[in-house]
Every structure is written in structure tokens, then in C-alpha cells.
VEXLUMKE-944712 format. One record per atom (N, C-alpha, C, CB): z, x, y; residue number from 1. Coordinates in steps of 0.1 Angstrom, whole numbers, plus 5000, padded with zeros to 4 digits. Glycine has a CB too. Layout:
BEGIN
REC     z     x     y   nr
REC     Z     X     Y  NUM
...
//
This chain:
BEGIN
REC     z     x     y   nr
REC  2464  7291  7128    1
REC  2463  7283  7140    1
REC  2462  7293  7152    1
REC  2474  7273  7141    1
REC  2453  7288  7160    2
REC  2451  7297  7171    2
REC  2459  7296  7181    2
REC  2440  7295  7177    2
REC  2470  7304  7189    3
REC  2480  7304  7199    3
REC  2475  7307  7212    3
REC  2490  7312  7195    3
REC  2477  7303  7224    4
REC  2473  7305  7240    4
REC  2485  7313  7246    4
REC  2471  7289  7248    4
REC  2480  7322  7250    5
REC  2486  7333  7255    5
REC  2491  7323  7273    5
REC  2472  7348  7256    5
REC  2501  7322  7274    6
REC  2512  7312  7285    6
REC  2512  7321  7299    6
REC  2531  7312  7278    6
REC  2507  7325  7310    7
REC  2513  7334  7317    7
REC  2513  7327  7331    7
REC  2506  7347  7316    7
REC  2526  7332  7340    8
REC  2529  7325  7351    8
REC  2515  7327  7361    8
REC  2544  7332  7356    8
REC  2518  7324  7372    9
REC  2511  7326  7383    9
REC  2508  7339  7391    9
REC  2515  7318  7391    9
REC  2516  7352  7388   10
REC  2511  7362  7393   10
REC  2504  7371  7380   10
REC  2523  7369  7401   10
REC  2500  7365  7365   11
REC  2496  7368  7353   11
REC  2501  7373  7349   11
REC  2489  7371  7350   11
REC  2517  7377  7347   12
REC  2531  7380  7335   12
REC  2529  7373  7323   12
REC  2547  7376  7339   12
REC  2527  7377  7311   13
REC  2525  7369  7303   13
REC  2541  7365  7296   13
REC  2513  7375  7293   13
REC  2545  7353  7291   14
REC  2557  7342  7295   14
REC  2555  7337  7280   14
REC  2554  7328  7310   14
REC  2548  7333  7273   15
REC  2551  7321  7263   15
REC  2536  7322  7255   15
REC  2555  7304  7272   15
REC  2537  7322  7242   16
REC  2522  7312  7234   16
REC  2530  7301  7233   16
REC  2516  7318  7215   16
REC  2517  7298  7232   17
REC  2521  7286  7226   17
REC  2508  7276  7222   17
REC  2530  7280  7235   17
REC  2508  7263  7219   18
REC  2501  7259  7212   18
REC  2488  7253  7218   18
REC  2509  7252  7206   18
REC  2473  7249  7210   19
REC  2466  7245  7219   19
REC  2469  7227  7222   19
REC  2452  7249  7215   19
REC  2477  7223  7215   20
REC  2480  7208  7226   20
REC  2486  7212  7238   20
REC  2490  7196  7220   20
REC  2496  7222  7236   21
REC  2504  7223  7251   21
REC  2497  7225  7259   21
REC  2514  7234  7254   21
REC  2487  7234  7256   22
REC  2475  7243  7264   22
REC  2469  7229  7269   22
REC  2462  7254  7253   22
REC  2463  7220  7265   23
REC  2453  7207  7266   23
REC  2464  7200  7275   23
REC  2449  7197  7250   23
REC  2470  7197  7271   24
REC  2482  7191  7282   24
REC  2484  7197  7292   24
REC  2494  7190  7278   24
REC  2489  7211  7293   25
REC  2489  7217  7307   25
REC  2476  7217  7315   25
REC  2493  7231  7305   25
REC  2465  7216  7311   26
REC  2449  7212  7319   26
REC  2449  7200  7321   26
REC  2436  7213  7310   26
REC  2454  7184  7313   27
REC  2452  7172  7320   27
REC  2462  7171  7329   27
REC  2452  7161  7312   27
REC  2477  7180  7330   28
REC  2485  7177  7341   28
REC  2476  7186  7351   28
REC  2500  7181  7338   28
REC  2466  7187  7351   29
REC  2465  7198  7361   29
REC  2471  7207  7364   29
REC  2464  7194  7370   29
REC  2477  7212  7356   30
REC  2491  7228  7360   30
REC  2489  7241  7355   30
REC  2509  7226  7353   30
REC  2469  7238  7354   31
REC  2465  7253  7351   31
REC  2456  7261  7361   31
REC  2458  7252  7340   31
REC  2464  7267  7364   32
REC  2460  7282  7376   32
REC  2446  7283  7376   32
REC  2465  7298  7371   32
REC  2443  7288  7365   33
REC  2433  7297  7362   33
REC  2430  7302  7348   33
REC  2436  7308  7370   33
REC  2423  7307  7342   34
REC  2422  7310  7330   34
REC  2410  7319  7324   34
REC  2422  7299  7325   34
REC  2413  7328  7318   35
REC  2407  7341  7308   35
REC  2403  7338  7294   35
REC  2417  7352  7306   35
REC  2393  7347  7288   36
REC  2390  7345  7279   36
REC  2379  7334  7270   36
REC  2398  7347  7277   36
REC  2382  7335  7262   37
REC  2370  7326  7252   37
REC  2378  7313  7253   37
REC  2368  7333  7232   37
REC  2370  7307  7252   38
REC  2371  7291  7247   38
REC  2378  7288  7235   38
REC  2357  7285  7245   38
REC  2388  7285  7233   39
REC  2396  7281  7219   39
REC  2396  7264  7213   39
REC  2413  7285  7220   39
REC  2400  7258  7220   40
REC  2397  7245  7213   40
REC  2391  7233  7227   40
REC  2415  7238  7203   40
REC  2384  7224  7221   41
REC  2380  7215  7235   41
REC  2385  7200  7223   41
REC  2356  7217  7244   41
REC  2391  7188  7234   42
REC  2393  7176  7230   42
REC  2384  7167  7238   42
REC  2408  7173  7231   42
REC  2384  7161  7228   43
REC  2372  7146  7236   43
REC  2378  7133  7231   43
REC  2353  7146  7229   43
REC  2379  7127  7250   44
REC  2385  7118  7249   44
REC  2379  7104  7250   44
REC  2392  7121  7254   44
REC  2383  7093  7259   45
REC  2376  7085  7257   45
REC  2363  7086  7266   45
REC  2383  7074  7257   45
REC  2349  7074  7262   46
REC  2337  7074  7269   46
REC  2340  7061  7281   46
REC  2324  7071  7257   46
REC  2333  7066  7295   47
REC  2332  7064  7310   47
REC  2328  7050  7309   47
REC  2321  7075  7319   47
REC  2330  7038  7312   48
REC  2323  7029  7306   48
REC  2309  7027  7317   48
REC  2334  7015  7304   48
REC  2308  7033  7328   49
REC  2296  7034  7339   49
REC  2288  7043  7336   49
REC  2300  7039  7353   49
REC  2294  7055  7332   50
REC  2286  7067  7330   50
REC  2278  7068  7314   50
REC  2297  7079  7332   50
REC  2287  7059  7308   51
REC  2285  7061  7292   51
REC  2291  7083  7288   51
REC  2261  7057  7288   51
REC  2296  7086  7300   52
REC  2299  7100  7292   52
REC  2315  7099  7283   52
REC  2299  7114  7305   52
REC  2317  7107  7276   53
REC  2324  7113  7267   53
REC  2336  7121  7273   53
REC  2314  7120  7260   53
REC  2347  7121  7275   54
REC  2359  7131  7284   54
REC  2360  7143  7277   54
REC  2375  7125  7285   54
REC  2361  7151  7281   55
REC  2370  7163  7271   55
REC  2375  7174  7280   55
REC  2359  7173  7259   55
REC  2381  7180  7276   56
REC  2396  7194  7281   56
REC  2391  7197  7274   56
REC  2414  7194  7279   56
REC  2392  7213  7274   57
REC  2392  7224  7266   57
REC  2398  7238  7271   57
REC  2380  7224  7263   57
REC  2404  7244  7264   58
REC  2417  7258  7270   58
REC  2411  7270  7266   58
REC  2435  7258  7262   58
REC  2410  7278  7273   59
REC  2404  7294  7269   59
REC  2420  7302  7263   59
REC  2397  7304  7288   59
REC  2417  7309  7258   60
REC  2429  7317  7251   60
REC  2437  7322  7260   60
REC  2425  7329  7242   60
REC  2435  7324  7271   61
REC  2445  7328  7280   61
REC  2446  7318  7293   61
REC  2443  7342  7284   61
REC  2461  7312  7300   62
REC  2463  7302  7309   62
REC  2470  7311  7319   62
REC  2470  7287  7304   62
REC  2473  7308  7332   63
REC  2482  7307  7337   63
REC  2483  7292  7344   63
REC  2482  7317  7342   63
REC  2497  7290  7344   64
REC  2508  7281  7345   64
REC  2512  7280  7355   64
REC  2518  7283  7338   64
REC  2508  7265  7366   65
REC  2513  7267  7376   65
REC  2532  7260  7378   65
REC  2501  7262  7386   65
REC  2536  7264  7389   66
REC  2550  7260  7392   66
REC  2559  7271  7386   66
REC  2553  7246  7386   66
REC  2568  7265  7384   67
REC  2580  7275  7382   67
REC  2587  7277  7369   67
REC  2590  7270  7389   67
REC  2581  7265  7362   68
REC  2585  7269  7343   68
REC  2586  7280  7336   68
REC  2576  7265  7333   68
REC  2577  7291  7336   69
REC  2576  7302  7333   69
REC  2587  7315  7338   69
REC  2563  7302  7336   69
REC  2591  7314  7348   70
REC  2602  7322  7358   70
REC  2615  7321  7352   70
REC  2604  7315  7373   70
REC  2615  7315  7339   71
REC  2627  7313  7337   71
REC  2637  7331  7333   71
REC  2627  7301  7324   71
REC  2629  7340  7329   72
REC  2635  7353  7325   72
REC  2632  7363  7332   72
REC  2632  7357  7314   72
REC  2636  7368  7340   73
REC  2631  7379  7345   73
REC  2627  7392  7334   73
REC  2641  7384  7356   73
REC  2637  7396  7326   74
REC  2638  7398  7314   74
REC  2634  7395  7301   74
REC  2643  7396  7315   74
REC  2630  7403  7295   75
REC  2626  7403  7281   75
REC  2644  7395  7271   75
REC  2621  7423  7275   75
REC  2642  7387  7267   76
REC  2656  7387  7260   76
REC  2658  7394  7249   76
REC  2660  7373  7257   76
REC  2666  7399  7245   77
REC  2667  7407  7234   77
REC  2673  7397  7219   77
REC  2677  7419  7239   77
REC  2665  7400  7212   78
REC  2667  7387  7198   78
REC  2668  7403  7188   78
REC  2647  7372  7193   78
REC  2674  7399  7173   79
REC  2674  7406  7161   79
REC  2658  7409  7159   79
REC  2680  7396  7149   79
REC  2650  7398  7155   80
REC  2632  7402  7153   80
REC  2624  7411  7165   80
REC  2622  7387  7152   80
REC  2625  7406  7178   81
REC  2621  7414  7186   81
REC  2627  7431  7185   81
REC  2625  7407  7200   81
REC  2638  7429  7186   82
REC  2645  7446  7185   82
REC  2640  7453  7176   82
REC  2660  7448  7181   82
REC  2635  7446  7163   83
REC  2632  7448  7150   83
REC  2618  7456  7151   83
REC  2633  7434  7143   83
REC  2608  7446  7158   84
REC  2596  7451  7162   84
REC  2597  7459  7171   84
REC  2587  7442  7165   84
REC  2601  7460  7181   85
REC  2599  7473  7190   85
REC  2600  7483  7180   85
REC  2610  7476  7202   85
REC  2612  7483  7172   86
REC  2617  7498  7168   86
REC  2602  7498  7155   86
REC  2639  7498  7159   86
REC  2598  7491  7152   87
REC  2584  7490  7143   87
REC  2590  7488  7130   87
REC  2574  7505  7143   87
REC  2604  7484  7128   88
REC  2609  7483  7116   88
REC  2614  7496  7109   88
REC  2600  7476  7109   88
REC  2621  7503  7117   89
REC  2624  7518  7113   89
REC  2640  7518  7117   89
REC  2614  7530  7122   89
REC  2642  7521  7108   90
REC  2660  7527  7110   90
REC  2659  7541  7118   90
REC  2669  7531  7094   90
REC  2666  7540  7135   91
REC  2669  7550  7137   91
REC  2676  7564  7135   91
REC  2670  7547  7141   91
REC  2682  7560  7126   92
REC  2691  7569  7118   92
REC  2684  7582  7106   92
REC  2701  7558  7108   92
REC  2678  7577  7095   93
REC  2675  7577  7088   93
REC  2661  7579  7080   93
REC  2679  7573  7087   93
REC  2653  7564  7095   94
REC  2637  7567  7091   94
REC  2632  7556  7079   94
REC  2635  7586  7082   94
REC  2640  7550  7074   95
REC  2638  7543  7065   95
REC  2628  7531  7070   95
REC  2651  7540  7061   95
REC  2617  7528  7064   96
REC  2614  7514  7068   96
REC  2609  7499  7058   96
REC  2602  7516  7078   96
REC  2610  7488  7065   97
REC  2609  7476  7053   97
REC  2605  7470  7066   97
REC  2623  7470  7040   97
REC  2595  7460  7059   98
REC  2593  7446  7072   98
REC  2606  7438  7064   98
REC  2572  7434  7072   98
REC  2610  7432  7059   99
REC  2622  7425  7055   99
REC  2631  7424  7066   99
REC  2627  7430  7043   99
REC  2635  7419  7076  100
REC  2647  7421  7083  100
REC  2660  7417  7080  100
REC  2647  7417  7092  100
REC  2663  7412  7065  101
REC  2674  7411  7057  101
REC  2679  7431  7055  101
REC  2669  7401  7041  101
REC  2671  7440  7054  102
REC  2675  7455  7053  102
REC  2680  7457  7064  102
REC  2664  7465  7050  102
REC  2684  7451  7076  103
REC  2683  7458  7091  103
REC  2692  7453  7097  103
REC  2670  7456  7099  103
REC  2703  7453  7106  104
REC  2711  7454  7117  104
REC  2707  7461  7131  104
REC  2722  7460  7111  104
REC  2710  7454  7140  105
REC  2716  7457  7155  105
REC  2727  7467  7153  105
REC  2723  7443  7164  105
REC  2723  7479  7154  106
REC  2731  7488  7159  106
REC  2733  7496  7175  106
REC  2728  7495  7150  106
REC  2747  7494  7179  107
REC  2751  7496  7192  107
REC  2755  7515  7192  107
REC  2764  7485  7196  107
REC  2747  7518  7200  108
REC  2746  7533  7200  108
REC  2758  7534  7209  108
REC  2730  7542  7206  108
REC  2765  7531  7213  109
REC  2778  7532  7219  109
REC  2785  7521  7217  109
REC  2777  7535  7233  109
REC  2792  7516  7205  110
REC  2797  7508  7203  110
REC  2805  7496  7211  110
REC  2800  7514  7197  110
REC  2804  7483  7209  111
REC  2808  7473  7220  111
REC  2823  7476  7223  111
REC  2807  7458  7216  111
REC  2832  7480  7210  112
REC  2846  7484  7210  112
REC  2845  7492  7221  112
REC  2851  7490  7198  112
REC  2839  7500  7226  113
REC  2841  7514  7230  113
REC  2834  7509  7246  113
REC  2831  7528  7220  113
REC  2831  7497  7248  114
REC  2828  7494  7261  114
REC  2811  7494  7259  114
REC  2836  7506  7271  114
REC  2805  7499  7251  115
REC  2786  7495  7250  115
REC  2784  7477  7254  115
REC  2780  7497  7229  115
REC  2769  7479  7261  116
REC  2767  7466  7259  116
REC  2756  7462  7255  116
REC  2770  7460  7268  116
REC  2758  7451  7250  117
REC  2741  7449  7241  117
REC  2731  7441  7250  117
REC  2742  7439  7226  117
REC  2722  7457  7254  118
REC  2715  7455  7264  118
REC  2703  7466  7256  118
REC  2722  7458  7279  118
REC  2691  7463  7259  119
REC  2681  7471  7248  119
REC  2682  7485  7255  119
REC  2663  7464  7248  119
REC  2688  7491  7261  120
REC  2690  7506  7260  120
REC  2701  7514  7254  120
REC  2689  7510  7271  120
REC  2708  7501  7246  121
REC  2722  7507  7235  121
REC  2719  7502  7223  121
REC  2740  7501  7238  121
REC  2708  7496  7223  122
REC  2703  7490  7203  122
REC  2694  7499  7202  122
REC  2695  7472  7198  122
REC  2698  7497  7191  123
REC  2685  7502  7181  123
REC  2686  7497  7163  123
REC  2684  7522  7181  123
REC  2676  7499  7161  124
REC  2676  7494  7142  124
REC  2682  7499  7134  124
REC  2665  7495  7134  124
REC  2689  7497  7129  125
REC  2696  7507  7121  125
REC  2697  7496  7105  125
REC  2713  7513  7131  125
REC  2693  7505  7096  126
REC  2692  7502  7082  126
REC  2712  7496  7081  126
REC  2687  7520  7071  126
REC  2713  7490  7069  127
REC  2726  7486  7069  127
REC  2732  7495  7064  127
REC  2728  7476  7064  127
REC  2731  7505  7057  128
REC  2739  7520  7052  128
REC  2742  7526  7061  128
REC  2732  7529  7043  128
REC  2735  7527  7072  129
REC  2735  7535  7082  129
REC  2741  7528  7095  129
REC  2722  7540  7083  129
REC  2743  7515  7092  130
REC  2752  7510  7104  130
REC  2763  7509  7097  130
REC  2748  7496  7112  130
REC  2766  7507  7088  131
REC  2784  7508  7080  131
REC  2785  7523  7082  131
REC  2786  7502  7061  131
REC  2777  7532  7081  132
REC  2784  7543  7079  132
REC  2786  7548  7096  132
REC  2775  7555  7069  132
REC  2781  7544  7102  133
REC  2781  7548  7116  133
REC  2794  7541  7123  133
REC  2766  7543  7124  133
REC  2793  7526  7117  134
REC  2807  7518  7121  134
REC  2807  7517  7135  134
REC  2820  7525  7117  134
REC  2821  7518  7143  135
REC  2825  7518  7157  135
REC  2825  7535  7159  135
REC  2842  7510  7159  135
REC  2817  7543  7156  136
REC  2821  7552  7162  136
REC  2807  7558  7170  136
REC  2828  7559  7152  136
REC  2811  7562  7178  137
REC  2800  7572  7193  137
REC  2791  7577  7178  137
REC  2810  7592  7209  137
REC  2782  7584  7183  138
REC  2770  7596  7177  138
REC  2778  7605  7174  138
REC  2758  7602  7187  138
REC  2782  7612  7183  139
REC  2791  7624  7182  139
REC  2800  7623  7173  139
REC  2797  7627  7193  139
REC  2806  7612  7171  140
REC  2818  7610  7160  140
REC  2814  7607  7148  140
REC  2829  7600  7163  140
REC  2802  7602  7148  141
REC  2797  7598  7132  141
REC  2786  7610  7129  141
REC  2788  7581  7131  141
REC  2785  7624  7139  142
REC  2773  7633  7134  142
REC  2763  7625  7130  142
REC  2777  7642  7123  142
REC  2755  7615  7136  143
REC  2743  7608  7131  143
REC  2738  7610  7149  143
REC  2746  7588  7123  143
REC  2721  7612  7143  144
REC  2718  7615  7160  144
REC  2704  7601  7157  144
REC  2711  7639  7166  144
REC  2698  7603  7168  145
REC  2688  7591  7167  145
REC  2672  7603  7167  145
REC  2689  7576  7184  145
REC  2665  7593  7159  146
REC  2654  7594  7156  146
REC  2642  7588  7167  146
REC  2654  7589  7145  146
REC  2650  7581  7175  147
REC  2636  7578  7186  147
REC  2648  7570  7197  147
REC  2619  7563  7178  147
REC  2645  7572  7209  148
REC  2651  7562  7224  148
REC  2647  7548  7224  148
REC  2645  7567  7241  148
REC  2657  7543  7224  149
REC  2656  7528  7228  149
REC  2653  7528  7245  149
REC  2671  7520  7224  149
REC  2645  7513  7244  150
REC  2644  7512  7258  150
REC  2641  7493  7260  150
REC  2630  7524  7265  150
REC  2639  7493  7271  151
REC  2634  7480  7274  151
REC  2623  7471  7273  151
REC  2636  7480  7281  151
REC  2615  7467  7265  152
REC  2602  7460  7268  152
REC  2599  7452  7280  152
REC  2599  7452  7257  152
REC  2589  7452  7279  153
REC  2583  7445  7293  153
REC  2577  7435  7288  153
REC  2573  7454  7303  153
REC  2569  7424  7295  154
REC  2570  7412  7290  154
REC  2557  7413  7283  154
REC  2571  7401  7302  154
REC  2547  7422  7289  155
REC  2536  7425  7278  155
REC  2539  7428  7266  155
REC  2527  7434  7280  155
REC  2542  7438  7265  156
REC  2547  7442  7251  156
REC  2555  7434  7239  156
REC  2556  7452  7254  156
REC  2564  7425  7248  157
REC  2573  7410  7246  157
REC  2560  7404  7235  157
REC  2575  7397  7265  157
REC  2553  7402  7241  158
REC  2543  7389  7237  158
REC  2532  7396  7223  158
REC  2530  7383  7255  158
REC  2531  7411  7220  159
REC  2524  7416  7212  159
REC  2539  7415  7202  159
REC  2516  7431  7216  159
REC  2550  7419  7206  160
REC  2561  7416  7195  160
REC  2559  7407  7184  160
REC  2571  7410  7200  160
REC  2560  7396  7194  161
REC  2563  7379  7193  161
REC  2553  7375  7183  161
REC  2562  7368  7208  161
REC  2544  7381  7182  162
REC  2530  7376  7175  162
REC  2518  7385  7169  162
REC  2524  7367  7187  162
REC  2516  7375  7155  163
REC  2511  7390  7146  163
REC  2495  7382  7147  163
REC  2521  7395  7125  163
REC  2491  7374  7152  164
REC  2474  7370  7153  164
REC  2471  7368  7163  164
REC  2468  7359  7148  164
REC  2467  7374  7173  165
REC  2466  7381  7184  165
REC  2447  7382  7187  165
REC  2476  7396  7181  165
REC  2441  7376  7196  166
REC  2428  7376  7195  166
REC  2425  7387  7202  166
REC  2423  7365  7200  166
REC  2415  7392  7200  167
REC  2408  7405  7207  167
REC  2410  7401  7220  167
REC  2392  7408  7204  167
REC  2410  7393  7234  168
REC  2405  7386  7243  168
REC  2421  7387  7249  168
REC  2396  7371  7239  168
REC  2431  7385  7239  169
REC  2446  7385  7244  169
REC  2452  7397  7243  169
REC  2455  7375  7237  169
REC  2449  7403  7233  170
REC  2456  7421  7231  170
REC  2444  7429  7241  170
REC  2456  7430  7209  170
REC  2431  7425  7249  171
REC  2427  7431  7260  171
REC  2439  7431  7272  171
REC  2415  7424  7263  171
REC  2439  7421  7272  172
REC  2448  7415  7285  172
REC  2461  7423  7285  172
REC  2452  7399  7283  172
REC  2471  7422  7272  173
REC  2482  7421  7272  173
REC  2483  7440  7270  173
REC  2489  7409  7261  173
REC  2473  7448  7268  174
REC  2475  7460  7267  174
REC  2474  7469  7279  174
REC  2468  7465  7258  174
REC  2471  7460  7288  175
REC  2464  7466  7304  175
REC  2487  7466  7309  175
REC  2445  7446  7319  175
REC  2492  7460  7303  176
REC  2507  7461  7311  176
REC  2514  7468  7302  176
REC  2515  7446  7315  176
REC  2512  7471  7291  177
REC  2518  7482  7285  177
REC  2522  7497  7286  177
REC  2514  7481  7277  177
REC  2534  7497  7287  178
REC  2533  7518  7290  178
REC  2532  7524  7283  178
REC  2544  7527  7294  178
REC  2524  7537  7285  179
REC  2524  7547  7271  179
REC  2537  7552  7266  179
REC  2516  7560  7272  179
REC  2547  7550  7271  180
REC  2557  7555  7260  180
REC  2559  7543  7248  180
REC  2572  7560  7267  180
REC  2551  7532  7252  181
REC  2558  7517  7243  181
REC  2553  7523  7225  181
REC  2547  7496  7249  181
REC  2564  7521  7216  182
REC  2562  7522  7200  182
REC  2545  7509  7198  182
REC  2582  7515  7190  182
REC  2545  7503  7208  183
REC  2532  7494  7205  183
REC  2522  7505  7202  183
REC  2527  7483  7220  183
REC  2522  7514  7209  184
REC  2510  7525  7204  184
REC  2511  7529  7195  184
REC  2506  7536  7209  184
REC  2522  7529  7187  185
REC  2525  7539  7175  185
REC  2513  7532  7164  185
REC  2545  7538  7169  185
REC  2513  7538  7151  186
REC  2504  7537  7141  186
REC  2513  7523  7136  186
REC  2502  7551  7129  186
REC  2504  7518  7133  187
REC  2513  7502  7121  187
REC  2521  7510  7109  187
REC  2497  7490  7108  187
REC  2531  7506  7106  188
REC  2539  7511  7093  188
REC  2535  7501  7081  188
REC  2556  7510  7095  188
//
């Protein structure tokens, strides 16, 4: 199923989501503006004067007017998102699996120890390698990291979030990405 790339009014991309939402956000009239190809058109009822035919139809990318979208300034940090940034790689170790049953939130300065779980103290860590690491600093567990955690940005957010991704939306959404993002890295 084809997903519509959601983005507020200054073009932060915010949400997919679906093409009824998309069709709906056009008959409320609460669409900005819009990019890309044509993804689905609805036809509704016929004009009884005109004899024409109604229809909506949403391009793969919207923006969203009002204030719905504003809700995060922030990327929130979830288990799968963390998961994908890190590309599914244990910082520790190197190990990788798409399965995220193999994988844990690991706090590079442990919460005990005052860390907070904020995406520049996570990282992925295999589950051998977060039991063996436990509550303790780097230094105390002699385990060092294999790549810096950092923060995503809302572009990068939305290539996470989603693995069918139209040519027309990974144009868009790669123009806000930074080169240090693991989004460049090779697929595992």
C-alpha cells in the first residue's frame, strides 16, 4: 500500500500516512501544497447541473496546514527507530540481525549512574553485550563503541519509519539529511 509522506507547513516531514487520510486532508481543505507524483484519485458523486463526476486526488507528498503536525520538535526515540539508525548493529561487537528480539537499548552511561535516555547515550547493543556491559561506564566494562550515537532529524525519522519509500519521497527526504547520518551507510 502506498504511504503519503505528511509534512508541516514549513516542509519538515511529520507523519506517513495513509491515502484516505491524504483524501481527507484535501476535502478538509488543510492541504498546503503538494509534491510529487499522483498516488491515488477518488471519485465522488456526479453534479446533477453539470452531469460531472467529483474526485480528490493526493500526490505522494502533502503538506499539512495548522498545527497538528508541531506536535514534536523532536524525533522521539522508540526501540525500532534506535534500532534502525544504528542499521541493526551492535555497538559493541558488530554483530548484526534485522530481528529486534537479538537487541536492547543500551545506555552508554548508565541511568543508575545518572545517564539519560536521550539518543546521544543509546545505542544497540546485542543482548550478550548489554548483560555483560550491565550498569557499568565503558571504562569499567573495557567495552568501547564501534560507531557515535547521535540524534536524527526528522528526515532521517521518516526513512527509519519506513521501508517502501517512493523515489519522489527519498528525493525529498534526502535533501535534509546530514552526511554523517548511518542513512548513507551500505544496507546490511
Amino acid at each position: 500500500m502506498t504511504t503519503i509522506l505528511a509534512l508541516d507547513m514549513s516542509g519538515t516531514p511529520r507523519a506517513w500516512i495513509n491515502c484516505d487520510e491524504a483524501i481527507s486532508y484535501h476535502a478538509k481543505d488543510l492541504v498546503a501544497w503538494s509534491l510529487g507524483e499522483t498516488v491515488a484519485e477518488y471519485r465522488g458523486g456526479f453534479n446533477r447541473i453539470t452531469g460531472k463526476q467529483s474526485k480528490l486526488e493526493t500526490s505522494s507528498i502533502i503538506a499539512i496546514k495548522g498545527s497538528e503536525f508541531h506536535k514534536h520538535t523532536r524525533v522521539l526515540l522508540t526501540n525500532p527507530t534506535l534500532f534502525a539508525r544504528d542499521r541493526h548493529l551492535c555497538a559493541y561487537c558488530g554483530f548484526t540481525h534485522t530481528n529486534h528480539r537479538f537487541f536492547s537499548r543500551d545506555h552508554i552511561v548508565p541511568r543508575s549512574r545518572g545517564g539519560k535516555d536521550e539518543w546521544t547515550n543509546v545505542v544497540t547493543a546485542c543482548v550478550p553485550c548489554n548483560q555483560e556491559k550491565g550498569a557499568k561506564t565503558l571504562n569499567e566494562s573495557d567495552m568501547s563503541l564501534i560507531y557515535v550515537p547521535y540524534a536524527p532529524n526528522h528526515y532521517e525519522n521518516m526513512i527509519l519509519k519506513n521501508k517502501r519509500i517512493l523515489d519522489d519521497q527519498m528525493e525529498y527526504l534526502l535533501t535534509g539529511v546530514p552526511k554523517h547520518s548511518r542513512v548513507w551507510w551500505p544496507t546490511v
